[in-house]
N, CA, C and O atoms as a Maestro MAE file, in Angstrom:
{
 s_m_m2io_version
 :::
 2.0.0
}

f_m_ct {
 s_m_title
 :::
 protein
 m_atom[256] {
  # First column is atom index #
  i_m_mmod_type
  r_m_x_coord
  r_m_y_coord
  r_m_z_coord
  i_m_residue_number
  s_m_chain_name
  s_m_pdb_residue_name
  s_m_pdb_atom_name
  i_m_atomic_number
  :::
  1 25 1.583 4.903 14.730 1 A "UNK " " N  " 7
  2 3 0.411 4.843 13.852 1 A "UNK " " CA " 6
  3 2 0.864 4.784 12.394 1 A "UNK " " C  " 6
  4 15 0.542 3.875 11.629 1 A "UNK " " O  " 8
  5 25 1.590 5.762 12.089 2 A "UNK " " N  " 7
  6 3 2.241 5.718 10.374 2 A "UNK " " CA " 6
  7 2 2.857 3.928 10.502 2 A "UNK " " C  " 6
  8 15 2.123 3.139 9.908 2 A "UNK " " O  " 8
  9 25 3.701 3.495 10.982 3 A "UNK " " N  " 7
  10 3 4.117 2.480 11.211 3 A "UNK " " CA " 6
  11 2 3.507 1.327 10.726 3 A "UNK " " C  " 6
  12 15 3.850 0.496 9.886 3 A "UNK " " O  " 8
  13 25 2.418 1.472 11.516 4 A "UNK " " N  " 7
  14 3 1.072 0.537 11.332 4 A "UNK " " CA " 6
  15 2 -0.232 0.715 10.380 4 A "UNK " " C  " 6
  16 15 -1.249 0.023 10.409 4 A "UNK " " O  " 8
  17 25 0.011 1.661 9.647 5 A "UNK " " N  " 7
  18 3 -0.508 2.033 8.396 5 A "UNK " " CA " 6
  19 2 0.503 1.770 7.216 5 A "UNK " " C  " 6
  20 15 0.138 1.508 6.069 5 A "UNK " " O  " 8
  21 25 1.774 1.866 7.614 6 A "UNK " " N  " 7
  22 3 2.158 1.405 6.135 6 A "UNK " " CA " 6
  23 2 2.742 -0.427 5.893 6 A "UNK " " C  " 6
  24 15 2.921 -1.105 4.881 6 A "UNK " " O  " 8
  25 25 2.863 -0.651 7.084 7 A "UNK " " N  " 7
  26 3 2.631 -2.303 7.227 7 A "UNK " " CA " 6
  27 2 1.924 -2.822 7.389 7 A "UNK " " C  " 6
  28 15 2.103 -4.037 7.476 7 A "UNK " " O  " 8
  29 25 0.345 -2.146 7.574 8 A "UNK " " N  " 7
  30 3 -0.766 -2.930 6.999 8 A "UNK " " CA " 6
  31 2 -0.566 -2.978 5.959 8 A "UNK " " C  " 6
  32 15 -0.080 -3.962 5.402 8 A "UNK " " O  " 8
  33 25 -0.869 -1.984 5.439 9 A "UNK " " N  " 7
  34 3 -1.090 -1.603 3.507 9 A "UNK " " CA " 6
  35 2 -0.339 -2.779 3.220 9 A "UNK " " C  " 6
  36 15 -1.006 -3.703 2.755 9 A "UNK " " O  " 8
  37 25 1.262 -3.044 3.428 10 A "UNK " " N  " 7
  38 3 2.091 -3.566 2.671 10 A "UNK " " CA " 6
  39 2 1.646 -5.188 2.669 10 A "UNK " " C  " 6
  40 15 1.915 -5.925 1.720 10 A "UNK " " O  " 8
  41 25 0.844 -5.688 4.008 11 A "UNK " " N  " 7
  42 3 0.828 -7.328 4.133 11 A "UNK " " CA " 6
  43 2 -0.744 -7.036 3.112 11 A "UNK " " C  " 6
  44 15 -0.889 -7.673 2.069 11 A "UNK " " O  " 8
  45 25 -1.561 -6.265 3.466 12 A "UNK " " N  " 7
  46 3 -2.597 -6.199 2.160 12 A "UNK " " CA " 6
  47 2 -2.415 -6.679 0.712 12 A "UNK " " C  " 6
  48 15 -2.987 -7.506 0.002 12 A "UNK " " O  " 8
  49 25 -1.213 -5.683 0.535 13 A "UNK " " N  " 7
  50 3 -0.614 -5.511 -0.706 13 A "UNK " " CA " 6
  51 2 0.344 -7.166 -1.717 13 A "UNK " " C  " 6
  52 15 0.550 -7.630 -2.839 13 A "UNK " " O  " 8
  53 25 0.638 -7.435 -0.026 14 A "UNK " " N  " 7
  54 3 1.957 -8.638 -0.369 14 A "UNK " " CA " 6
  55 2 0.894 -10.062 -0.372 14 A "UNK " " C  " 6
  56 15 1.411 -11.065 -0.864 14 A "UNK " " O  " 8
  57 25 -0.235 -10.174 0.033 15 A "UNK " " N  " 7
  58 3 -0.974 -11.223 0.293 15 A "UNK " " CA " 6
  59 2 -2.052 -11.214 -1.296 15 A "UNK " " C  " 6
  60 15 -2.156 -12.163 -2.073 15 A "UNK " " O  " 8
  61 25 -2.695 -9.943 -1.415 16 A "UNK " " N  " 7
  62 3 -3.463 -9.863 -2.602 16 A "UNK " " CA " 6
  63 2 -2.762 -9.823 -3.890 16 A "UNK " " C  " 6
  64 15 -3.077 -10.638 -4.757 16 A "UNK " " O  " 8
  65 25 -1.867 -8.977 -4.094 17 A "UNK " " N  " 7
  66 3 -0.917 -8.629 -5.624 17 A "UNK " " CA " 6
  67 2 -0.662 -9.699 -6.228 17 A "UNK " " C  " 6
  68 15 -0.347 -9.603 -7.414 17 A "UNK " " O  " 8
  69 25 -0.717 -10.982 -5.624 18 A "UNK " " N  " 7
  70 3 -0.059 -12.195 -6.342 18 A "UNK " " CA " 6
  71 2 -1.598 -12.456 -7.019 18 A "UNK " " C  " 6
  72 15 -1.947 -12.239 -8.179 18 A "UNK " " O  " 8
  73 25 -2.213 -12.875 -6.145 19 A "UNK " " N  " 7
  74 3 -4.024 -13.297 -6.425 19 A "UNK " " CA " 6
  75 2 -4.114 -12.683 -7.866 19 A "UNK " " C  " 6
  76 15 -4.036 -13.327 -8.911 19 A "UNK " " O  " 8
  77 25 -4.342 -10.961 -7.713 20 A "UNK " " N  " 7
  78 3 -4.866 -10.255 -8.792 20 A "UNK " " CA " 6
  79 2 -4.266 -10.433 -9.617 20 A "UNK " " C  " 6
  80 15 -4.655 -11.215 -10.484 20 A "UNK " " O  " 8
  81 25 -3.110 -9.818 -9.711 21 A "UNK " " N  " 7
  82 3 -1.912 -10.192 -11.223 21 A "UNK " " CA " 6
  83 2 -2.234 -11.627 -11.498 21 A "UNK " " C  " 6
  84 15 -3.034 -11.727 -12.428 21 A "UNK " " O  " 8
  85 25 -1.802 -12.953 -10.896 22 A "UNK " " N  " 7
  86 3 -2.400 -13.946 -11.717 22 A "UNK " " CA " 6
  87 2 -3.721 -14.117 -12.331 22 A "UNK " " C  " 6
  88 15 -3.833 -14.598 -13.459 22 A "UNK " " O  " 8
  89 25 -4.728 -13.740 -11.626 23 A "UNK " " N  " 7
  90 3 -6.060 -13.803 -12.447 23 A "UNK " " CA " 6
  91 2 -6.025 -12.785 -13.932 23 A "UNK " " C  " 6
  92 15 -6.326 -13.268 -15.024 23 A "UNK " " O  " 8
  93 25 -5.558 -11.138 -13.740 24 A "UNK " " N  " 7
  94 3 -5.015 -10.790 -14.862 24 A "UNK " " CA " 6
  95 2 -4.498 -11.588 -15.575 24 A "UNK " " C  " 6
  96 15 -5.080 -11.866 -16.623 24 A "UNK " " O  " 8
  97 25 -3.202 -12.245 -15.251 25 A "UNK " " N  " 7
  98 3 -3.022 -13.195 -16.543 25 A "UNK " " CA " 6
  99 2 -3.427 -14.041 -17.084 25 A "UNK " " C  " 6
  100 15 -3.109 -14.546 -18.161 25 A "UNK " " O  " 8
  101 25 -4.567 -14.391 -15.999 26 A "UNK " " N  " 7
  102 3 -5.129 -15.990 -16.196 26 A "UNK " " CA " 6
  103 2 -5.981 -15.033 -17.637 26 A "UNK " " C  " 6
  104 15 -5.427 -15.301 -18.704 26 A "UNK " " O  " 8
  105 25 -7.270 -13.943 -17.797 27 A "UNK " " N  " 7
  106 3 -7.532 -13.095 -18.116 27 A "UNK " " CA " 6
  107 2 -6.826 -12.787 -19.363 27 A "UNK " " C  " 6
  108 15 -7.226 -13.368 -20.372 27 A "UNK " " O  " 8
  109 25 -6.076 -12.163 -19.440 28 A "UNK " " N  " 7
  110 3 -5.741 -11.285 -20.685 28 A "UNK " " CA " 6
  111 2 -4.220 -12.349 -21.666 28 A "UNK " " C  " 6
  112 15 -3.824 -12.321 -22.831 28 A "UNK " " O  " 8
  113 25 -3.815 -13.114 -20.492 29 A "UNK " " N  " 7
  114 3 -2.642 -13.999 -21.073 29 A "UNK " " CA " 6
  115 2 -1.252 -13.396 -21.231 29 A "UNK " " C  " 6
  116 15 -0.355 -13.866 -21.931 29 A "UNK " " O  " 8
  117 25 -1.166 -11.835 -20.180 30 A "UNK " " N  " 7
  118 3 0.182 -11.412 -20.181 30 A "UNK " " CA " 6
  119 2 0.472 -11.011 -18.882 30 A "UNK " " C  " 6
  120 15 -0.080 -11.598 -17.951 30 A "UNK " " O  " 8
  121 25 1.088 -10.293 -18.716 31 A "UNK " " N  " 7
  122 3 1.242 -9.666 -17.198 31 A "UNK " " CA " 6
  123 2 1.428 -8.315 -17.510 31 A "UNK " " C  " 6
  124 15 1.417 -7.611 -16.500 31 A "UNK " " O  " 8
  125 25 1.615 -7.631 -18.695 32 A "UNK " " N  " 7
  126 3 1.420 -5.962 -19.090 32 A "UNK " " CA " 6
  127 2 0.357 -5.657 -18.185 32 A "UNK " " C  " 6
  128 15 0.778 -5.610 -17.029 32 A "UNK " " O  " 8
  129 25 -0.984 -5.410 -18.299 33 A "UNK " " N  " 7
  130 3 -1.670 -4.566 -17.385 33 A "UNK " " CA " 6
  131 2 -1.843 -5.621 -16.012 33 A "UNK " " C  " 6
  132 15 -2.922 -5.448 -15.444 33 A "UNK " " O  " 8
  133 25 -1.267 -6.311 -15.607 34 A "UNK " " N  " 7
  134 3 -0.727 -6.703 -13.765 34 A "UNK " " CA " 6
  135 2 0.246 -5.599 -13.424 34 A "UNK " " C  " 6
  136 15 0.149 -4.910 -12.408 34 A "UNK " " O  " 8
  137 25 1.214 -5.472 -14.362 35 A "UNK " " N  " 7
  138 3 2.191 -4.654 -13.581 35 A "UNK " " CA " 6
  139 2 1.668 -3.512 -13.883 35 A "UNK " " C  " 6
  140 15 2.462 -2.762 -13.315 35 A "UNK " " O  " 8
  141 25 0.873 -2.819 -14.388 36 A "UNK " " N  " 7
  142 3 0.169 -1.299 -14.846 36 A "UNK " " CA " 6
  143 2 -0.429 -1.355 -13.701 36 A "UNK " " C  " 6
  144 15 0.120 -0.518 -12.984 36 A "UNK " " O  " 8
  145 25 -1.356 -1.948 -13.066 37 A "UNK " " N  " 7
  146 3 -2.312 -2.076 -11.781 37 A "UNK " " CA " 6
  147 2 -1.078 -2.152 -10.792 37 A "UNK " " C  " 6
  148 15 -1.208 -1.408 -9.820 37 A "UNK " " O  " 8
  149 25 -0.261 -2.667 -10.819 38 A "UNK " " N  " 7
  150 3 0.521 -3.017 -9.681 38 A "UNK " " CA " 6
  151 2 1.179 -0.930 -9.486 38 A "UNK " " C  " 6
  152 15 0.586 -0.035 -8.884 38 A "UNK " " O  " 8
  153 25 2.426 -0.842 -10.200 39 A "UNK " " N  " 7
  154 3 2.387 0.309 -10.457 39 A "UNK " " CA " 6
  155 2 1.344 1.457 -10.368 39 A "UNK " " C  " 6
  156 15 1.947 2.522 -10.498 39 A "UNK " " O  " 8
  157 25 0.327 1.605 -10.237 40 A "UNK " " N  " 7
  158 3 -0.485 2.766 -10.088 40 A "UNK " " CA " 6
  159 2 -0.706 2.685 -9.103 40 A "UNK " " C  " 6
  160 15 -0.636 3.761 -8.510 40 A "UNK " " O  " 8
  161 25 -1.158 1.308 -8.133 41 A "UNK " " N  " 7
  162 3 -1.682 1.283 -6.973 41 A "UNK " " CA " 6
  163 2 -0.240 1.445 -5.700 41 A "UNK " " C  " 6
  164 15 -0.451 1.335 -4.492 41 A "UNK " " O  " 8
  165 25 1.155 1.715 -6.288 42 A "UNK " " N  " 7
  166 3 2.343 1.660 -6.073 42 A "UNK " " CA " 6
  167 2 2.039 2.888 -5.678 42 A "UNK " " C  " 6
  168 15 1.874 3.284 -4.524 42 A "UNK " " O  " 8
  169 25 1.956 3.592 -6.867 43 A "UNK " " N  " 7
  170 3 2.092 5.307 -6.632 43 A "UNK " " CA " 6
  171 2 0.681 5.731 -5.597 43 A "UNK " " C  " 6
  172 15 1.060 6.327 -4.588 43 A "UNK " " O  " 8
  173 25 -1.054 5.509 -5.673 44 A "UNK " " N  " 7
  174 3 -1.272 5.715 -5.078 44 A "UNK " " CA " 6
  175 2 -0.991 5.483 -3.434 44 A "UNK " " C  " 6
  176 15 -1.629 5.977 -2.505 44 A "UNK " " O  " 8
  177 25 0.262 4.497 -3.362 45 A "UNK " " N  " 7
  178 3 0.475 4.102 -1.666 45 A "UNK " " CA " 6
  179 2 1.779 5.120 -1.678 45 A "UNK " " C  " 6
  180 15 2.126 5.575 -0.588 45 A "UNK " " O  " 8
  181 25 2.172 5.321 -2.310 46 A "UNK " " N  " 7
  182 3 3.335 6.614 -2.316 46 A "UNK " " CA " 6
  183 2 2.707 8.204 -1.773 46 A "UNK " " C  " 6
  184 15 3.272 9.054 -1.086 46 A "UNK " " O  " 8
  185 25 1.867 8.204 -2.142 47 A "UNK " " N  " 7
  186 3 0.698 9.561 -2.532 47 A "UNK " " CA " 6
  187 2 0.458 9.562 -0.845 47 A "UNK " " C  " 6
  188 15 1.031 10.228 0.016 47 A "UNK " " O  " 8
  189 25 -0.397 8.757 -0.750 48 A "UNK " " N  " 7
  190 3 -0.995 8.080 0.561 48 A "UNK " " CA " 6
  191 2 -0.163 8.315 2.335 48 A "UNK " " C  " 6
  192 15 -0.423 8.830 3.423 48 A "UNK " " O  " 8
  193 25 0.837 7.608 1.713 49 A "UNK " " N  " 7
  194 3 2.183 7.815 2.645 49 A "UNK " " CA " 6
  195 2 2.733 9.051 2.824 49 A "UNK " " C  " 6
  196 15 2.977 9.519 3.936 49 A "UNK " " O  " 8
  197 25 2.999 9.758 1.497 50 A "UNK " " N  " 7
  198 3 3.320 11.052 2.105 50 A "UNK " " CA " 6
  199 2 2.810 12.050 3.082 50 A "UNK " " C  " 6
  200 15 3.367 12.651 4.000 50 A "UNK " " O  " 8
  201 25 1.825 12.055 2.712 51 A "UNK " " N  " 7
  202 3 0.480 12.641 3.403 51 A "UNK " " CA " 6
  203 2 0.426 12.432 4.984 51 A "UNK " " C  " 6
  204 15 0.365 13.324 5.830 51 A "UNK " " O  " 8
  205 25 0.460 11.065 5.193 52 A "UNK " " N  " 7
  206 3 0.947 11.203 6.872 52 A "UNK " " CA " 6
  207 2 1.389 12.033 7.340 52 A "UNK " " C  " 6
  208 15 1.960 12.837 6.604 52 A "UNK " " O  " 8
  209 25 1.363 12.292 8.857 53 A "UNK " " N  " 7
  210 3 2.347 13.056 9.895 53 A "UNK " " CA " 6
  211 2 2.085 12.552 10.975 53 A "UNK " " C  " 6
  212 15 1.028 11.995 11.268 53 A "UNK " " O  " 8
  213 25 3.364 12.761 11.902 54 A "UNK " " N  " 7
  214 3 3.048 12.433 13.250 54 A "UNK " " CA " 6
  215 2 2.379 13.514 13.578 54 A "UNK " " C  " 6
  216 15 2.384 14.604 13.005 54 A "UNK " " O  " 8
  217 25 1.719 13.134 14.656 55 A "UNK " " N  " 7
  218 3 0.522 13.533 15.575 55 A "UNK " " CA " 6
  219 2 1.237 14.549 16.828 55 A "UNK " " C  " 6
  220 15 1.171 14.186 18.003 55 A "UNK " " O  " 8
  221 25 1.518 15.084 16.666 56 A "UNK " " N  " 7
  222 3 1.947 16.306 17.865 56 A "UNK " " CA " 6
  223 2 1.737 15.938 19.564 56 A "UNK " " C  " 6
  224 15 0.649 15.985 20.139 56 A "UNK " " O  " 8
  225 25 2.827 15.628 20.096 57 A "UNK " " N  " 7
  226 3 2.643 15.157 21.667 57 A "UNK " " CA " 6
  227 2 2.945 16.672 22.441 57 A "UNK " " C  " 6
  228 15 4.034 17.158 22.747 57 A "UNK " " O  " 8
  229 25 1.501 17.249 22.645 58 A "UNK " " N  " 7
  230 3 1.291 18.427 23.086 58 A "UNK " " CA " 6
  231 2 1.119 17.969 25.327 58 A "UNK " " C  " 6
  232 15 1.174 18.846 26.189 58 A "UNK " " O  " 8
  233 25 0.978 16.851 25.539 59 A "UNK " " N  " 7
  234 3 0.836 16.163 26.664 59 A "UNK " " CA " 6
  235 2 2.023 16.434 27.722 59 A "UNK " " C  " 6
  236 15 2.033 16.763 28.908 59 A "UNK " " O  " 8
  237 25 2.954 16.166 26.828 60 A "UNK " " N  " 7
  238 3 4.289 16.034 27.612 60 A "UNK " " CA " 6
  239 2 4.723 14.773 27.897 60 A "UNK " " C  " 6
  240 15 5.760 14.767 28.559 60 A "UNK " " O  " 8
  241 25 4.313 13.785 27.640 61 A "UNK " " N  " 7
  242 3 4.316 12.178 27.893 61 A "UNK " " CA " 6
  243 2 4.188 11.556 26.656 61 A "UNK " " C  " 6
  244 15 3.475 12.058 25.787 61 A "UNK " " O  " 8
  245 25 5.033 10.123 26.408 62 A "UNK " " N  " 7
  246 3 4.838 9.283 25.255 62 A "UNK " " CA " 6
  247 2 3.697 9.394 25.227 62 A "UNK " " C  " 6
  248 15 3.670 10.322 24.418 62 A "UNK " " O  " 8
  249 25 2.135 9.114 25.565 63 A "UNK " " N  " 7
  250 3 1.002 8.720 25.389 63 A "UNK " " CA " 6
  251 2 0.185 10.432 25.297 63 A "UNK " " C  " 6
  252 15 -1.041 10.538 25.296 63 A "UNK " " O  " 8
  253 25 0.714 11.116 25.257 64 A "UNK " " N  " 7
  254 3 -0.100 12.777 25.021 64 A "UNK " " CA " 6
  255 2 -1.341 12.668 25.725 64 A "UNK " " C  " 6
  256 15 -2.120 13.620 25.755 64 A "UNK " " O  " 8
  :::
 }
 m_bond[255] {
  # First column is bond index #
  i_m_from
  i_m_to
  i_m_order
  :::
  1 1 2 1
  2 2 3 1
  3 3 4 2
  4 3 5 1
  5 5 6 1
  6 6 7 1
  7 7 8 2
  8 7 9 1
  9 9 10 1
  10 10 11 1
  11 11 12 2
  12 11 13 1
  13 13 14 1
  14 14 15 1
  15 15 16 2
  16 15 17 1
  17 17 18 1
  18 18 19 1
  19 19 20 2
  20 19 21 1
  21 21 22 1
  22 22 23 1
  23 23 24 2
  24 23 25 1
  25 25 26 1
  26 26 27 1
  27 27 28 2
  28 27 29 1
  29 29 30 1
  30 30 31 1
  31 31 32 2
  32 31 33 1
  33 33 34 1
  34 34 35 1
  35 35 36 2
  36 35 37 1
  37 37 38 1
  38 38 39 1
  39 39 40 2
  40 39 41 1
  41 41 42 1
  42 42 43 1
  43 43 44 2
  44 43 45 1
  45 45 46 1
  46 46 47 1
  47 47 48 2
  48 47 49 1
  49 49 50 1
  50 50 51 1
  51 51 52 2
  52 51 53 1
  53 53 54 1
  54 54 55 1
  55 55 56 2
  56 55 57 1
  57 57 58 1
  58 58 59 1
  59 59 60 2
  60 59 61 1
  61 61 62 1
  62 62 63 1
  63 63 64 2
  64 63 65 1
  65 65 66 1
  66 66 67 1
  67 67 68 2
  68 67 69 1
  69 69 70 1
  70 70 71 1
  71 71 72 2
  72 71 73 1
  73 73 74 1
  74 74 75 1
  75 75 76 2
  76 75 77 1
  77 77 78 1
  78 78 79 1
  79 79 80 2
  80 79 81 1
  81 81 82 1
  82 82 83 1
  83 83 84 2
  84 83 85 1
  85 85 86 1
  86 86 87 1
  87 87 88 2
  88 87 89 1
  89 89 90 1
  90 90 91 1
  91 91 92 2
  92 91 93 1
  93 93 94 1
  94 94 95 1
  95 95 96 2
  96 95 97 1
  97 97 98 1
  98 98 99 1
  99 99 100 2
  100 99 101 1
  101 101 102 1
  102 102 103 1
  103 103 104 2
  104 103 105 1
  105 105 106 1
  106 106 107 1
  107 107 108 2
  108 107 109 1
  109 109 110 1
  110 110 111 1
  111 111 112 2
  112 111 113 1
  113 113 114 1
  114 114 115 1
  115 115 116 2
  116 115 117 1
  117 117 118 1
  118 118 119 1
  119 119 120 2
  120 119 121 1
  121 121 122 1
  122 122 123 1
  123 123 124 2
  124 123 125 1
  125 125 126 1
  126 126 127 1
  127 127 128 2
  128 127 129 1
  129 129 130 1
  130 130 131 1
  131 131 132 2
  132 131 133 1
  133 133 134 1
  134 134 135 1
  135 135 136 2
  136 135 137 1
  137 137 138 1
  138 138 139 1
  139 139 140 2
  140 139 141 1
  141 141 142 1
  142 142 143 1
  143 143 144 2
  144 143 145 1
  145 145 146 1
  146 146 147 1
  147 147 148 2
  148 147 149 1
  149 149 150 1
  150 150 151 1
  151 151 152 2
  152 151 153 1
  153 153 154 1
  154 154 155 1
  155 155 156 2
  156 155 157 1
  157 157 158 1
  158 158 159 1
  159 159 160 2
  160 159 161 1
  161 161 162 1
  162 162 163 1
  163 163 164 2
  164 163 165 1
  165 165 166 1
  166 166 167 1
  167 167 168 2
  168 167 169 1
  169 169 170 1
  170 170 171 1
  171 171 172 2
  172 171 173 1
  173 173 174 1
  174 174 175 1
  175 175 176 2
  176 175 177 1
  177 177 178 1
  178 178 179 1
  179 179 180 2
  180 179 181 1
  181 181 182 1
  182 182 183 1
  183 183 184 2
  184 183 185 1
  185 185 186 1
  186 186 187 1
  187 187 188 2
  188 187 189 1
  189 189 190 1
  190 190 191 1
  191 191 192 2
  192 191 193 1
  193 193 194 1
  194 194 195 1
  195 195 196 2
  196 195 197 1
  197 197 198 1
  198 198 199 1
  199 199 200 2
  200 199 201 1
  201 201 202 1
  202 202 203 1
  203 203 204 2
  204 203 205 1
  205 205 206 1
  206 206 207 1
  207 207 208 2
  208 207 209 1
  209 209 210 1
  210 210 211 1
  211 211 212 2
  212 211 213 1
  213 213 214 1
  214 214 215 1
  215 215 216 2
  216 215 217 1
  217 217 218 1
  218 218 219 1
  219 219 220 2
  220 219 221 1
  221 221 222 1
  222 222 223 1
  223 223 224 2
  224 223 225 1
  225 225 226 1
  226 226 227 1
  227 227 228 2
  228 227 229 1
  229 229 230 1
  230 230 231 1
  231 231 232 2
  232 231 233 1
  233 233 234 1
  234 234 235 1
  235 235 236 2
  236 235 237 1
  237 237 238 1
  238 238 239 1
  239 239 240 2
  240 239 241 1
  241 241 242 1
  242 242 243 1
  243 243 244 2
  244 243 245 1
  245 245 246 1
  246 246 247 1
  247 247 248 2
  248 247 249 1
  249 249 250 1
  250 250 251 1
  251 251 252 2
  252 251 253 1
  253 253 254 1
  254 254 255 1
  255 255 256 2
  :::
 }
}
């Protein structure tokens, strides 16, 4: 599950980040606040991630 939560996020991340940052630049004419957005939303997936845990296999079996 962590697995597949942080490689969603990341194809999210790797498919949109280009989109947004260019329209930012298209926008403001720099890439300073692209990489400010990029960076914060960095740390909130840092934040995010930590926070996970595996799930306790109280079952006795891969599948609990």
């Amino acid at each position: 599950i962590i697995f597949g939560v942080i490689h969603t996020g990341g194809a999210i991340g790797e498919s949109s980040g280009p989109v947004v940052v260019g329209r930012i630049f298209d926008v403001t004419g720099s890439y300073r606040l692209g990489f400010l957005v990029s960076a914060i939303i960095s740390g909130i997936g840092i934040i995010v991630t930590s926070i996970l845990r595996p799930t306790s296999n109280k079952g006795g079996n891969e599948y609990g």
